[in-house]
N, CA, C and O of each residue as an XYZ file, in Angstrom:
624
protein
N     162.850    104.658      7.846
C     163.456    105.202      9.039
C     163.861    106.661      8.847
O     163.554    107.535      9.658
N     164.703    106.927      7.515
C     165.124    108.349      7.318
C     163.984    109.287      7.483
O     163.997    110.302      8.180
N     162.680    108.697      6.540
C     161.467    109.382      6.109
C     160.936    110.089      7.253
O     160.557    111.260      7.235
N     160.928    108.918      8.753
C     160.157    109.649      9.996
C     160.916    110.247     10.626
O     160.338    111.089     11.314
N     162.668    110.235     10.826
C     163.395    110.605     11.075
C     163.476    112.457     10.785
O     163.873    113.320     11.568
N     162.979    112.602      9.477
C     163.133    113.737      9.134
C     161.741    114.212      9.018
O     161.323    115.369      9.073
N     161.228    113.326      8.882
C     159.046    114.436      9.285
C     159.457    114.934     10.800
O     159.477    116.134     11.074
N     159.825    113.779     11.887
C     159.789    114.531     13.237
C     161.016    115.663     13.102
O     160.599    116.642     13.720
N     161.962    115.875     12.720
C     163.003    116.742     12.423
C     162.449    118.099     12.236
O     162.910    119.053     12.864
N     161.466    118.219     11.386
C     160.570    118.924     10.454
C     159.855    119.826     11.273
O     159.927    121.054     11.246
N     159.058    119.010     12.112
C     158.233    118.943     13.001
C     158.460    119.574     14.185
O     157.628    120.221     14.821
N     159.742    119.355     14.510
C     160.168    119.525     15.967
C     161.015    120.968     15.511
O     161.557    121.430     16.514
N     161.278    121.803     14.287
C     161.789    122.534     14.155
C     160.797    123.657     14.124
O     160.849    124.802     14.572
N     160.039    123.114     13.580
C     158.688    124.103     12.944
C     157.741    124.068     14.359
O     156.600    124.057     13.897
N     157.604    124.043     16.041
C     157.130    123.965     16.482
C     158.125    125.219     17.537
O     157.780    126.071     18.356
N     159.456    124.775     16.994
C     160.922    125.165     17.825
C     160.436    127.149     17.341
O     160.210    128.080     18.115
N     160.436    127.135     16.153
C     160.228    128.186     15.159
C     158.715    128.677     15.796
O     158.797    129.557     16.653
N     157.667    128.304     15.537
C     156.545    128.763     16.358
C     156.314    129.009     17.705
O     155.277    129.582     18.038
N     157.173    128.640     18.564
C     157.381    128.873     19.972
C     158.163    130.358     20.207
O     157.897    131.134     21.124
N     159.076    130.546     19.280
C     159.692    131.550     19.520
C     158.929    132.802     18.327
O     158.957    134.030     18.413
N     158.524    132.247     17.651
C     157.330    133.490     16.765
C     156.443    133.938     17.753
O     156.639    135.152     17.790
N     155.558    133.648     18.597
C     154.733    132.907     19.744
C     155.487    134.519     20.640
O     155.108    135.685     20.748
N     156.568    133.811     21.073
C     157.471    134.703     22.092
C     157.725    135.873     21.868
O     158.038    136.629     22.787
N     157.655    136.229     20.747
C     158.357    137.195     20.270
C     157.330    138.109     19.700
O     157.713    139.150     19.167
N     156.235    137.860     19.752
C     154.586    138.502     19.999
C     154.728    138.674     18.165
O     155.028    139.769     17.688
N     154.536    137.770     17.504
C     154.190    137.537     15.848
C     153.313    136.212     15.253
O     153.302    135.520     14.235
N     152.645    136.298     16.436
C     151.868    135.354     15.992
C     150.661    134.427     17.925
O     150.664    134.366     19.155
N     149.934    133.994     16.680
C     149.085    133.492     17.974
C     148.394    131.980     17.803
O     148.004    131.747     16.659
N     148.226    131.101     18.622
C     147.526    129.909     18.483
C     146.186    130.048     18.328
O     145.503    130.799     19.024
N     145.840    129.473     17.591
C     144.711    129.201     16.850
C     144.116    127.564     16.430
O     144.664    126.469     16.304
N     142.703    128.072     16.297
C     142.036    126.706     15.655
C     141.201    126.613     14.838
O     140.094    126.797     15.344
N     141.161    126.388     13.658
C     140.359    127.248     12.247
C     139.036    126.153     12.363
O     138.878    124.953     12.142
N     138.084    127.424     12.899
C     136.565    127.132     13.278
C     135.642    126.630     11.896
O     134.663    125.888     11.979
N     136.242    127.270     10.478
C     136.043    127.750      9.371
C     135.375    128.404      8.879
O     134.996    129.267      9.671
N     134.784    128.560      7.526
C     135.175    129.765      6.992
C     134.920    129.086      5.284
O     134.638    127.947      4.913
N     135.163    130.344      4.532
C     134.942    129.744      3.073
C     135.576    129.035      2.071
O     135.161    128.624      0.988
N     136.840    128.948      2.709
C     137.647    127.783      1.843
C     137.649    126.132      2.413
O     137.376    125.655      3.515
N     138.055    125.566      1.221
C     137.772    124.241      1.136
C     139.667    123.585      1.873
O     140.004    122.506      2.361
N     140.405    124.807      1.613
C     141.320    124.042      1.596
C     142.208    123.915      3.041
O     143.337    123.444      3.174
N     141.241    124.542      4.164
C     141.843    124.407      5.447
C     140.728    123.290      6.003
O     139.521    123.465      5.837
N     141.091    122.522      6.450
C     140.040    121.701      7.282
C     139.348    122.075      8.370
O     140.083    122.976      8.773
N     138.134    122.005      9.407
C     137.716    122.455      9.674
C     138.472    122.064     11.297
O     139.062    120.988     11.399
N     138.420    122.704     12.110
C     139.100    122.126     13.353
C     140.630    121.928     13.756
O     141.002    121.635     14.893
N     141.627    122.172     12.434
C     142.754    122.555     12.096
C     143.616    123.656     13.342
O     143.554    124.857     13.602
N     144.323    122.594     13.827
C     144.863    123.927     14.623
C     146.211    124.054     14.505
O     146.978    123.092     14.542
N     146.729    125.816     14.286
C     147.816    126.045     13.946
C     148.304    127.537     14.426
O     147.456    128.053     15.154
N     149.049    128.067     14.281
C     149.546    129.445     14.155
C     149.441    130.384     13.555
O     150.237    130.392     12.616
N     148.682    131.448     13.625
C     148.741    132.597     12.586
C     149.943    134.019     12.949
O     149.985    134.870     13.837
N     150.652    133.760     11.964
C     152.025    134.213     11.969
C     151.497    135.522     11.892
O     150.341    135.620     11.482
N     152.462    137.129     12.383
C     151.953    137.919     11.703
C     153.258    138.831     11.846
O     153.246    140.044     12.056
N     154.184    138.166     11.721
C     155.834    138.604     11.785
C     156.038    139.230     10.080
O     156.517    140.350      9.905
N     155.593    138.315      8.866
C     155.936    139.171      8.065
C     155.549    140.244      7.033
O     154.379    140.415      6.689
N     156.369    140.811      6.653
C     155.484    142.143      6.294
C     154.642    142.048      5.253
O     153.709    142.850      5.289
N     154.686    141.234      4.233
C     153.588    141.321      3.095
C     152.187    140.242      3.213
O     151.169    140.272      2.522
N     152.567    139.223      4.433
C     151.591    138.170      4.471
C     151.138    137.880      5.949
O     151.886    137.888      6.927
N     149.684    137.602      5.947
C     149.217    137.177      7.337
C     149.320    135.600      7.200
O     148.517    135.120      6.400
N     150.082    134.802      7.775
C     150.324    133.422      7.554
C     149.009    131.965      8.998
O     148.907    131.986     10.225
N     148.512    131.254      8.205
C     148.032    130.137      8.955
C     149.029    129.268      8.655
O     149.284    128.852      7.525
N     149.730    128.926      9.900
C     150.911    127.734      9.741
C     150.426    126.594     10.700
O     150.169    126.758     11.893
N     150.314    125.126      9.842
C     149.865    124.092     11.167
C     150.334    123.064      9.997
O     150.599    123.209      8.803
N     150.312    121.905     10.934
C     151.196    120.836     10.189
C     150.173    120.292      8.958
O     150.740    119.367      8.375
N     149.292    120.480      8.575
C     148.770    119.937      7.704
C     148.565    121.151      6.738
O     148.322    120.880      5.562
N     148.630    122.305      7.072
C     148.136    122.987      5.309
C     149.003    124.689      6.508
O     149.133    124.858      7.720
N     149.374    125.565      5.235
C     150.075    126.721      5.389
C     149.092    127.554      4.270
O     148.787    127.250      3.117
N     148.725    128.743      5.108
C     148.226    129.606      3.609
C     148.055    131.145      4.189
O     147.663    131.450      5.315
N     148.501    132.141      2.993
C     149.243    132.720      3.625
C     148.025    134.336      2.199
O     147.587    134.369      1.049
N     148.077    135.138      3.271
C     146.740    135.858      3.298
C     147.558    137.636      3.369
O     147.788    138.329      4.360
N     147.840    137.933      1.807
C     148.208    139.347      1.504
C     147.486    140.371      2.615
O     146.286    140.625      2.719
N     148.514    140.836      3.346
C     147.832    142.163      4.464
C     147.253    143.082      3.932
O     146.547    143.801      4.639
N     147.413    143.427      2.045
C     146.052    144.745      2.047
C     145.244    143.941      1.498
O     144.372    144.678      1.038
N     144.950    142.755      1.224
C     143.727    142.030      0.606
C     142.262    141.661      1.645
O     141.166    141.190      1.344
N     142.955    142.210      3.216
C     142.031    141.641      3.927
C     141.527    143.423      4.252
O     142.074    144.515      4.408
N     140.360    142.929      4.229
C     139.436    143.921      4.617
C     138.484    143.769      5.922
O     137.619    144.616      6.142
N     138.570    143.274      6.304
C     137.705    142.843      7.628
C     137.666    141.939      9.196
O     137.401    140.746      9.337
N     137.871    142.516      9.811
C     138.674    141.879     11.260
C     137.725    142.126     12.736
O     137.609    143.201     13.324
N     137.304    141.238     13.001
C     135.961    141.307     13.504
C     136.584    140.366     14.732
O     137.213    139.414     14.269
N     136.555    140.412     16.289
C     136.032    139.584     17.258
C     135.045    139.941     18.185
O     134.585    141.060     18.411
N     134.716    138.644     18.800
C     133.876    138.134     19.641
C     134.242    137.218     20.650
O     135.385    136.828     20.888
N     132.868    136.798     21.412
C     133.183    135.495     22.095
C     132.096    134.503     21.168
O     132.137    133.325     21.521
N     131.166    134.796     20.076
C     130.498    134.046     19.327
C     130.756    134.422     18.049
O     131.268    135.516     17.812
N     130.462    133.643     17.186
C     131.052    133.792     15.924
C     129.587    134.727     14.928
O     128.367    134.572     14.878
N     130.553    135.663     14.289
C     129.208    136.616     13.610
C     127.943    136.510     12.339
O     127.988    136.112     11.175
N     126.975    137.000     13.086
C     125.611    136.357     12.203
C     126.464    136.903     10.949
O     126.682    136.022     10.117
N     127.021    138.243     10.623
C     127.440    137.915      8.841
C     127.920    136.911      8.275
O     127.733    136.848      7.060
N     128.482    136.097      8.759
C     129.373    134.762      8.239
C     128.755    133.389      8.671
O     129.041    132.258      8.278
N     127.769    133.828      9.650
C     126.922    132.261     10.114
C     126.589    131.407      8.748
O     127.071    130.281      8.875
N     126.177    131.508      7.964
C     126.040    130.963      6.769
C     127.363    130.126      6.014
O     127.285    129.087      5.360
N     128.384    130.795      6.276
C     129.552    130.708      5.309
C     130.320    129.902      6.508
O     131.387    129.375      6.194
N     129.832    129.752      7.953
C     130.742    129.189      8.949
C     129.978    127.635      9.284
O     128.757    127.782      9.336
N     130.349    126.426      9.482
C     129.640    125.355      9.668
C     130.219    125.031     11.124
O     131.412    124.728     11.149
N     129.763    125.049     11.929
C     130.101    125.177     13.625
C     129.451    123.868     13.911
O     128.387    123.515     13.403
N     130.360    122.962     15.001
C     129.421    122.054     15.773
C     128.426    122.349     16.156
O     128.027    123.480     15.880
N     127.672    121.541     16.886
C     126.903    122.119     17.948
C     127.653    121.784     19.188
O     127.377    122.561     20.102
N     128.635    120.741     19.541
C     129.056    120.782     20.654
C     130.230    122.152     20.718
O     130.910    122.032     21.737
N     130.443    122.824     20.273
C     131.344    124.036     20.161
C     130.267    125.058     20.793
O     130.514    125.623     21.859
N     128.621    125.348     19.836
C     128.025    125.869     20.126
C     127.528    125.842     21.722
O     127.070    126.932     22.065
N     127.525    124.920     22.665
C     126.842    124.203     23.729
C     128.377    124.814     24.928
O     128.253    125.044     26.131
N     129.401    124.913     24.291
C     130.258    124.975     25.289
C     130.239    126.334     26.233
O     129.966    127.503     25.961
N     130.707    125.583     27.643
C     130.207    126.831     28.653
C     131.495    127.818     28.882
O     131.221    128.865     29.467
N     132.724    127.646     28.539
C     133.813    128.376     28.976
C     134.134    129.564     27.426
O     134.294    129.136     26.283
N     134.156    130.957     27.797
C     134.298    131.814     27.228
C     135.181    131.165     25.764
O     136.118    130.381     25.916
N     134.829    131.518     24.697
C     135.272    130.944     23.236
C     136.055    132.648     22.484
O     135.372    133.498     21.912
N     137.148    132.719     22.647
C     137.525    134.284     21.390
C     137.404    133.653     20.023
O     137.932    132.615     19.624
N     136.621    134.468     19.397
C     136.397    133.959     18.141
C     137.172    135.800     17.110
O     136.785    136.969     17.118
N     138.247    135.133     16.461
C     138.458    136.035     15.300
C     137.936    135.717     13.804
O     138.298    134.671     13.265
N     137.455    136.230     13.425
C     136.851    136.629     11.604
C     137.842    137.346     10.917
O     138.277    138.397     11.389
N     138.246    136.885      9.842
C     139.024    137.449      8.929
C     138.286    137.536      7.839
O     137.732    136.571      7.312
N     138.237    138.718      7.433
C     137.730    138.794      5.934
C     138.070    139.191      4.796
O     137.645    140.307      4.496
N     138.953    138.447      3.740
C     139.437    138.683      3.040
C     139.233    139.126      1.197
O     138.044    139.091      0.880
N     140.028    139.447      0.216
C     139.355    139.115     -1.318
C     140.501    138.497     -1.960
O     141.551    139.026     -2.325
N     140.105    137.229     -2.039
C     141.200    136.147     -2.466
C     141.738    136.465     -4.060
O     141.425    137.527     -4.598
N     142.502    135.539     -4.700
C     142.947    135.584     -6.213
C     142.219    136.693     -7.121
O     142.572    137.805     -7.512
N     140.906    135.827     -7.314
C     140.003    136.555     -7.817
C     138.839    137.590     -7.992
O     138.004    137.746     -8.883
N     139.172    138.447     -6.438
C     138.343    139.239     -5.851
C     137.280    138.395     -5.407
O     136.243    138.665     -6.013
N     137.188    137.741     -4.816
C     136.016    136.781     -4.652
C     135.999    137.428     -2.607
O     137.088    137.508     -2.038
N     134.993    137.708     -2.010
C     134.764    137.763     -0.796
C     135.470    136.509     -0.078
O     135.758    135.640     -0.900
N     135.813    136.200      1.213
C     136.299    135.228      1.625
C     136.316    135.123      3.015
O     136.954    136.029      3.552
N     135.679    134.077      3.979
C     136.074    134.360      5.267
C     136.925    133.553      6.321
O     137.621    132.840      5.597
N     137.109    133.394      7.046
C     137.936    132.541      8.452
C     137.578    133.107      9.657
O     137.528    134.262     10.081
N     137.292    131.788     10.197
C     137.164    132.053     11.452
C     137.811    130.872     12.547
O     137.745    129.672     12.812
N     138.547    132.272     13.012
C     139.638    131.007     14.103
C     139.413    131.314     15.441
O     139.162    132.454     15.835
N     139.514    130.097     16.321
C     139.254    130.169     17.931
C     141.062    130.587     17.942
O     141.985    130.116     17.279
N     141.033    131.773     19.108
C     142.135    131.470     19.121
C     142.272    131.731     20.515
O     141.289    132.113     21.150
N     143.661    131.529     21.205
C     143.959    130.803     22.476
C     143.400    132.207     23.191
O     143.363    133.272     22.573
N     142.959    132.057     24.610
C     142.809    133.573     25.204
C     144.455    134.168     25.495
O     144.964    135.252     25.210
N     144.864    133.280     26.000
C     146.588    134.178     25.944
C     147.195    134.963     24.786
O     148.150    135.737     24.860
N     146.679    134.726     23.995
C     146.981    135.278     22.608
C     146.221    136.637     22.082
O     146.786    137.649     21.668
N     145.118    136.467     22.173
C     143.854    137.341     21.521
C     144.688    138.563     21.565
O     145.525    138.809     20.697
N     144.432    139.396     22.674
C     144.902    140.717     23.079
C     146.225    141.187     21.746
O     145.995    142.028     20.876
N     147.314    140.566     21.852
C     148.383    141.046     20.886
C     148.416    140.487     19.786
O     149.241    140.787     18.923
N     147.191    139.250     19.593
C     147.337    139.241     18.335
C     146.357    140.686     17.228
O     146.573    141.229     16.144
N     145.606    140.756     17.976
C     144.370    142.119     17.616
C     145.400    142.999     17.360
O     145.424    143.311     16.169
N     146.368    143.583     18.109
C     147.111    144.842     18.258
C     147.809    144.791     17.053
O     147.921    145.895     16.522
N     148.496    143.519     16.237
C     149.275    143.359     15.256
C     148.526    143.551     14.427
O     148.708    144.462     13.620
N     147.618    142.865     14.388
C     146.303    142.689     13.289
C     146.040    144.171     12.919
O     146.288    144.448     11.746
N     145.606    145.122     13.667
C     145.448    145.782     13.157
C     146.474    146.976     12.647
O     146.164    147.628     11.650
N     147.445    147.186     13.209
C     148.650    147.580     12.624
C     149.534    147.303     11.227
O     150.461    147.912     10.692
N     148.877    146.226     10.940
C     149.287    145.447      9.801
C     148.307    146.430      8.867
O     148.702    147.418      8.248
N     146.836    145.889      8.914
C     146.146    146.195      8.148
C     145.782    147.671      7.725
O     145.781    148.253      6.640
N     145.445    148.079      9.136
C     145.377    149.880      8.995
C     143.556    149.312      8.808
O     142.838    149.515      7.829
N     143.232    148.653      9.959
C     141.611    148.310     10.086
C     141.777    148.660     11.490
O     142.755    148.839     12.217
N     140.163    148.713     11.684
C     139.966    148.687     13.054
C     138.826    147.217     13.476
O     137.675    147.048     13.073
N     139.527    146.448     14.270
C     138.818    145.848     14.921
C     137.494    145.686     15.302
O     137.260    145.789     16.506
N     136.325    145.393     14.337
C     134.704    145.439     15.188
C     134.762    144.178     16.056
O     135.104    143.022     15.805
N     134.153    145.004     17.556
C     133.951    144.273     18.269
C     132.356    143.958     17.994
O     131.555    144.694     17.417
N     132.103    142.575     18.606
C     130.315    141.794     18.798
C     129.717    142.655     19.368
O     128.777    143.238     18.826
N     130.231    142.996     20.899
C     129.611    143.506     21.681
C     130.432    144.143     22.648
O     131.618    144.063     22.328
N     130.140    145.029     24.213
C     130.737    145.817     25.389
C     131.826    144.371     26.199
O     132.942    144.411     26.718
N     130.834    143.206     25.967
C     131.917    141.946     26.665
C     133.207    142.162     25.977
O     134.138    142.750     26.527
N     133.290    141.508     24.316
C     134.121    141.719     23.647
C     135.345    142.504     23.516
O     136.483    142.067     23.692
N     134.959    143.936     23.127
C     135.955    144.643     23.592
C     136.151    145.231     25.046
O     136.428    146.431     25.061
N     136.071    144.695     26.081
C     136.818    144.641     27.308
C     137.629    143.352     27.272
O     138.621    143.364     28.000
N     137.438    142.406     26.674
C     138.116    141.272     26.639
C     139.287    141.305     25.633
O     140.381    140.765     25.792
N     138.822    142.120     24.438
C     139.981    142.274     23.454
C     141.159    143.388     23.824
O     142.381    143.247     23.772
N     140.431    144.453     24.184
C     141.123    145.323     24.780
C     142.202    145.620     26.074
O     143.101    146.435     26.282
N     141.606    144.520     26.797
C     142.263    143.975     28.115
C     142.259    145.409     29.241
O     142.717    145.303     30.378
């Protein structure tokens, strides 16, 4: 009883906490499309925090991982996900097939060991716009857009 008592506690705080990260324009909903790690699941949906200053954070109830702001080198959207990473990205096909506009962000990072690294998250259209603006303020990157759709859509 205590055990679920305090997962929903947990739960309901850490959602309380992301609503107002959310609000407070530090972060955006997301759904990790994937990408080259093993250790986010694929379809995972969560929050990418970008409130604090040394880390770009994926927060969702099943896994947190949290992505040094000068380690990332590469910040790429679209409304399709990019032939550089098609390889490294394993996409449905019913994702692929879908008819309503998809924002797709790419993160590209160099993990522990300098090793290349990528992510790719759907993230909400209410979000896109200020999460880009942080994103790149953080990083001191500029945003490649896919295409002329793209950045009118990112750009707003």
């Amino acid at each position: 009883m205590w055990r679920t008592a305090s997962g929903l506690t947990r739960l309901v705080v850490t959602l309380g906490f992301a609503t107002v990260a959310i609000a407070q324009g530090v972060g955006g909903r997301v759904r990790y499309v994937g990408g080259t790690l093993d250790e986010i699941p694929t379809g995972t949906g969560g929050i990418l925090l970008t409130g604090n200053d040394r880390f770009l954070v994926f927060d969702s109830r099943k896994v947190n991982y949290a992505i040094p702001w000068d380690r990332i080198n590469l910040l790429e959207y679209g409304q399709r996900v990019s032939r550089r990473y098609a390889l490294a990205v394993m996409i449905s096909p019913l994702l692929l097939a879908a008819k309503k506009r998809v924002h797709y962000l790419t993160i590209g990072f160099l993990d522990r060991k300098d090793r290349q690294q990528a992510l790719v998250f759907e993230v909400d259209k209410h979000d896109i716009r200020a999460l880009l603006v942080v994103l790149e303020a953080r990083t001191n990157l500029r945003v490649e857009y896919q295409d002329d759709e793209a950045r009118k859509s990112g750009k707003g």
